[in-house]
C-alpha positions in Angstrom: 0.0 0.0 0.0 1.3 3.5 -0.8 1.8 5.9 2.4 3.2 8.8 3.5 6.3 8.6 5.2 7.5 11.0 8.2 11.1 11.5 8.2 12.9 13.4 10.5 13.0 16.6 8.9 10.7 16.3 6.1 7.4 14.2 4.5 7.2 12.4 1.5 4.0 12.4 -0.2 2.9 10.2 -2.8 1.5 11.6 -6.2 -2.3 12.4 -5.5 -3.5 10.2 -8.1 -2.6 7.1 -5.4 -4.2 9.2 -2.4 -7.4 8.2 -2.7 -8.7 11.1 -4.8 -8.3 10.3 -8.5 -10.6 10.6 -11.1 -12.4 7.6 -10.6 -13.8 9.0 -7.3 -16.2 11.2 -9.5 -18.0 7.7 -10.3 -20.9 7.4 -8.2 -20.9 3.7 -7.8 -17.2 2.9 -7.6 -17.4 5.5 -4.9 -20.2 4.1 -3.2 -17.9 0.3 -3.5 -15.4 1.6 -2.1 -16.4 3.8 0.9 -16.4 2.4 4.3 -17.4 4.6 7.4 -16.6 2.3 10.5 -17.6 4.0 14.0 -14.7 3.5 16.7 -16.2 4.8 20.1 -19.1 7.0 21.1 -18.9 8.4 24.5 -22.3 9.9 25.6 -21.8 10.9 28.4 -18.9 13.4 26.8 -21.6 13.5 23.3 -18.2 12.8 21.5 -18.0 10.3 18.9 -14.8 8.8 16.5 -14.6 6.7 13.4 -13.2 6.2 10.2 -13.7 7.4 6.6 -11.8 4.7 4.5 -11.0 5.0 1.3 -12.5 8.3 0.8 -10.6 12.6 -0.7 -9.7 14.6 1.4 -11.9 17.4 0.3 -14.6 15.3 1.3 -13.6 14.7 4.7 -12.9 18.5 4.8 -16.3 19.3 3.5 -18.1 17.6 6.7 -15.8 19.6 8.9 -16.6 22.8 7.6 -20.3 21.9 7.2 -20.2 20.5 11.1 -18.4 24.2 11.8 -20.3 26.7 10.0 -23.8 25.3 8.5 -25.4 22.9 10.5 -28.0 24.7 12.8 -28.4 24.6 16.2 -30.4 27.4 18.6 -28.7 30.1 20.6 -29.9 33.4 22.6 -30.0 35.7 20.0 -31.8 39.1 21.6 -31.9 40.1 25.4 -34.5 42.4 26.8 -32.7 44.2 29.7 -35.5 45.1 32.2 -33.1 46.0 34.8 -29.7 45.2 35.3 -28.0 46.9 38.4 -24.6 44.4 38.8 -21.5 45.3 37.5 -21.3 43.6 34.4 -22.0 45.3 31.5 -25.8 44.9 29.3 -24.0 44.1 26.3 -20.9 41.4 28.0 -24.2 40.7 30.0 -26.0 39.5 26.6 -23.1 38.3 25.1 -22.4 35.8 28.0 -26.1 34.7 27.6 -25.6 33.9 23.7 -23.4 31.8 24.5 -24.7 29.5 26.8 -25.5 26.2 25.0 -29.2 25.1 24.9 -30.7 21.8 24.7 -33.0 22.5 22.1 -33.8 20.8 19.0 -33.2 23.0 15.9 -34.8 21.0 13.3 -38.0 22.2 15.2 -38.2 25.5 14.5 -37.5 27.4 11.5 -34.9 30.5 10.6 -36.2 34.0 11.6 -37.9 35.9 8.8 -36.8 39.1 10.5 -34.0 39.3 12.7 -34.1 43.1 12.9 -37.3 43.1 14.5 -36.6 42.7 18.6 -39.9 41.8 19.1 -39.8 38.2 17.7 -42.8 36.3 18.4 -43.4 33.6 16.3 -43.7 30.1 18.4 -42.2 28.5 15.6 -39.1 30.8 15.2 -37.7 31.3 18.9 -37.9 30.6 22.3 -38.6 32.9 25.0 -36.7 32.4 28.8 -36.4 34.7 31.8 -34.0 35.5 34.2 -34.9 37.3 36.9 -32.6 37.3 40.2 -32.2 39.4 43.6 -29.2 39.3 45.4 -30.9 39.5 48.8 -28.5 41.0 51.9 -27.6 38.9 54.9 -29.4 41.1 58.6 -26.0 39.9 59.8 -23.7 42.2 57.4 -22.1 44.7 58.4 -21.4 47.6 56.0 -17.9 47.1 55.9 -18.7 43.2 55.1 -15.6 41.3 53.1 -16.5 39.2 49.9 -16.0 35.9 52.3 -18.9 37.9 54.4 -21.1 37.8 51.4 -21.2 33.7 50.7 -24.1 33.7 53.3 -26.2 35.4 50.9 -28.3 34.8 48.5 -27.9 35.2 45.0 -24.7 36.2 44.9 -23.9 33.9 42.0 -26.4 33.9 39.1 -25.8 30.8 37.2 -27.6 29.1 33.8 -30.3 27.0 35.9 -31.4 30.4 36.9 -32.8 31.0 33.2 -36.3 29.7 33.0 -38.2 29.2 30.0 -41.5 30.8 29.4 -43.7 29.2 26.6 -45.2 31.1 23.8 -48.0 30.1 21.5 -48.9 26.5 22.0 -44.9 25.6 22.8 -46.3 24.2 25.9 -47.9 21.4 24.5 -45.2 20.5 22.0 -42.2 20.6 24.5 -41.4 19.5 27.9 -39.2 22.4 30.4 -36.4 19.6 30.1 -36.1 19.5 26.6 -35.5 23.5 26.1 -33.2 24.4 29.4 -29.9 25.3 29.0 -27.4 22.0 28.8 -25.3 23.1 31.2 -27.0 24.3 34.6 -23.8 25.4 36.5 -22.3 28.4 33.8 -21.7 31.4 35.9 -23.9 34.5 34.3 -22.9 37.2 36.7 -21.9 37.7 40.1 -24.3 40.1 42.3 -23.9 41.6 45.7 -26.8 42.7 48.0 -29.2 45.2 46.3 -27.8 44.2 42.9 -30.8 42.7 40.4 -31.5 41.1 37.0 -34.8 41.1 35.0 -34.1 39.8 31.7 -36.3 38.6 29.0 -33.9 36.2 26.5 -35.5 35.1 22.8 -33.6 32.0 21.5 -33.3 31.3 17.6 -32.1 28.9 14.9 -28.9 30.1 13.3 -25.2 28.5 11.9 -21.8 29.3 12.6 -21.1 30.9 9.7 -23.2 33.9 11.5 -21.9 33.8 15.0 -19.6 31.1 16.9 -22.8 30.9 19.7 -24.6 28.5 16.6 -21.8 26.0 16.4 -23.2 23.1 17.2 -19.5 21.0 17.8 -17.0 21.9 20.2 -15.1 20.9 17.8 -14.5 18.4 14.8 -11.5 17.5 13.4 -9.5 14.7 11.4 -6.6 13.3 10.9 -4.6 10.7 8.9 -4.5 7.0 10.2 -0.8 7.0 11.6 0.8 3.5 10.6 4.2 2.6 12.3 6.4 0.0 12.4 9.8 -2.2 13.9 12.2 -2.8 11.0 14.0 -4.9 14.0 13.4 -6.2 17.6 14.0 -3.5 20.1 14.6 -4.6 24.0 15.9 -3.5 27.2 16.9 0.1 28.0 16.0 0.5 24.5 12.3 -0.6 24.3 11.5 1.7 27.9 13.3 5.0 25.6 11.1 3.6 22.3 8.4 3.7 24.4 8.6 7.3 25.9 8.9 8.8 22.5 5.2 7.8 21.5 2.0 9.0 23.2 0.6 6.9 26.0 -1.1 3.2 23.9 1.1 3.3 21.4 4.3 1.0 22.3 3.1 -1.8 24.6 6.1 -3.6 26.4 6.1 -7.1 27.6 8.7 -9.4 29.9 9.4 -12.6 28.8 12.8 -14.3 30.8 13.4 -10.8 32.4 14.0 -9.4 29.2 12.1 -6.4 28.1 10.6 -6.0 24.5 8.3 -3.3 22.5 5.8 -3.6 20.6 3.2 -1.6 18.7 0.4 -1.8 20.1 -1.9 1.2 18.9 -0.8 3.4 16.2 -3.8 5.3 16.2 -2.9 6.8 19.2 0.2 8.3 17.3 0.5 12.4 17.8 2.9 12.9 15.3 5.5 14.0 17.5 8.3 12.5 15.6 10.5 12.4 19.2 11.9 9.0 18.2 14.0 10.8 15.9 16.3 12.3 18.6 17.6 8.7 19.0 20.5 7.6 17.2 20.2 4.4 17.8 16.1 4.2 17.5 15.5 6.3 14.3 16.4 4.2 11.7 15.0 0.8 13.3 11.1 2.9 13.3 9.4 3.8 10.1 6.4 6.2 10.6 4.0 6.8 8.1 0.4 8.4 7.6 -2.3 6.0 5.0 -3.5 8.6 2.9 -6.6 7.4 2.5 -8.0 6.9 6.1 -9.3 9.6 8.1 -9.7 9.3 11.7 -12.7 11.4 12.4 -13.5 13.3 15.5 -17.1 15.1 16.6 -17.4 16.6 19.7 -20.9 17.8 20.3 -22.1 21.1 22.5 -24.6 18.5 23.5 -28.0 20.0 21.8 -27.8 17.1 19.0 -25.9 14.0 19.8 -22.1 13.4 17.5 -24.0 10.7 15.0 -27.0 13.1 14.5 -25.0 16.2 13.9 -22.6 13.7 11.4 -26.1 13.4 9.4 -27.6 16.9 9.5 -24.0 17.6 8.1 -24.4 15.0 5.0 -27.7 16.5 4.3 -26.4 20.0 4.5 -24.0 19.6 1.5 -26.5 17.0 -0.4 -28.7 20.3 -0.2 -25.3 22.2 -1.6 -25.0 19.6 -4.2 -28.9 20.1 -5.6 -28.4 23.6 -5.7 -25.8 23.5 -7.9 -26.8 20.6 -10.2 -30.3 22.5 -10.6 -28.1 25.8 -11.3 -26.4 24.0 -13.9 -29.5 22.5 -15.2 -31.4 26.1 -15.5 -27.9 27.9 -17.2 -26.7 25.1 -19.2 -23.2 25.7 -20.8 -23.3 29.7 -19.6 -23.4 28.7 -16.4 -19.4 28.8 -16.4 -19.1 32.1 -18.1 
């Protein structure tokens, strides 16, 4: 198999025609032969998830990335209705703070706002509507010249995101349960506030992508990365085999004992980081040979935890199929002038 060696100063890359992206990838059904998706782990407790994209282009792979970044929708705080706000923070780091507390709800039920500009969005089927409303209420046993420890006896003096209650609109109530709209996360510190201090807040939610605002990303993050590949031209023991193993990340180089004699092995390249430390051993660099199969991506979705990793991996395919339609039916309308 053709792969793409890490040396110690440099990378040698095949031609792209072996990568995995030649011309016979524009063929539907070869395509379609070839490609093998293969899911590794899914953590939901952590709503991350990891697999492979086998024989498969890179600008594909890049494609869902982006898509995962920018396009798919999720729902986010969008306009804040400050009432009263006597703390210390801000209204606008206030409503920015608030925009970007993750919520729980599910995008694909609602529609885009027809009119942003309008602060007085309404529509049950375009936003959601929460309060906040909070009063830091003073301690009868402070003093006037009280000390912030002082102050941990009252209450309210920490406004977090379980504070934000939602308050349906329209028929919202029969469609949707409290628990299915709150905010993921209850613990995210809003604001501090001290005794007198207040907030009456009146927060409408809406559907929007990342390509607007990073408060619509629906990922924490998703990334990929080449399969790493790496292995023992010779046997490698002792002193050798603990030095061998340092140079990797933890689960790559497994040692075993056998007769008190110590010996490495690879156990899990995948784990590989790329560091390329093995390289600062004489006597280890030319024994390893470290290379990258070009046309297995190792695929990583961490989700804000509104849409679960495998669901957001779907919205994304049907995000760019929707790209795809848009430009075959452009092509269709323009024919041949379509390129001019």
């Amino acid at each position: 198999m053709q792969t793409i060696k890490l040396e110690e100063h440099s990378v040698k890359y095949v031609p792209i025609s072996q990568t995995g992206s030649s011309i016979e990838y524009w063929d539907v059904k070869k395509f379609k032969k070839k490609l093998n998706i293969k899911v590794v782990n899914v953590d939901k407790e952590d709503m991350s998830m990891e697999f492979d994209l086998i024989n498969i282009g890179t600008p594909f792979v890049n494609a869902f990335r982006r898509v995962l970044l920018s396009e798919v929708p999720t729902m986010a705080i969008e306009k804040v209705h400050v009432y009263n706000n006597t703390s210390i923070i801000q209204d606008e780091i206030l409503a920015h703070r608030l925009g970007l507390v993750p919520l729980k709800a599910d995008p694909r039920k609602f529609s885009f706002p027809k009119n942003l500009e309008n602060d007085a969005i309404t529509n049950p089927e375009e936003c959601l509507e929460f309060q906040l409303k909070v009063t830091c209420k003073r301690n009868a046993k402070l003093s006037t010249r009280s000390t912030d420890d002082d102050f941990r006896d009252c209450k309210n003096t920490e406004v977090h995101s379980n504070l934000i209650k939602w308050v349906p609109i329209g028929e919202q109530a029969l469609k949707f349960k409290p628990e299915d709209v709150e905010p993921i996360h209850d613990n995210i510190l809003v604001a501090k506030l001290r005794p007198g201090h207040e907030l009456d807040l009146k927060l409408i939610a809406v559907k929007g992508i990342g390509k607007d605002h990073a408060k619509f990303q629906p990922v924490a993050t998703a990334s990929y990365r080449l399969l790493p590949q790496i292995t023992l031209e010779e046997v490698v023991q002792g002193e050798k085999a603990q030095r061998l193993k340092a140079s990797f990340s933890p689960g790559v180089v497994k040692l075993t004992t056998e007769n008190n004699i110590i010996t490495a092995k690879i156990n899990n390249p995948r784990y590989d980081s790329c560091s390329r430390n093995v390289f600062q051993h004489e006597d280890l660099k030319d024994i390893v040979k470290i290379s990258r199969v070009p046309n297995h991506y190792i695929f990583t979705i961490e989700s804000v935890g509104a849409l679960s990793p495998n669901t957001l991996f779907l919205e994304s395919i049907q995000v760019l199929r929707g790209k795809c339609d848009k430009l075959l039916s452009e092509i269709k309308a323009k024919g041949k002038n379509c390129f001019l």
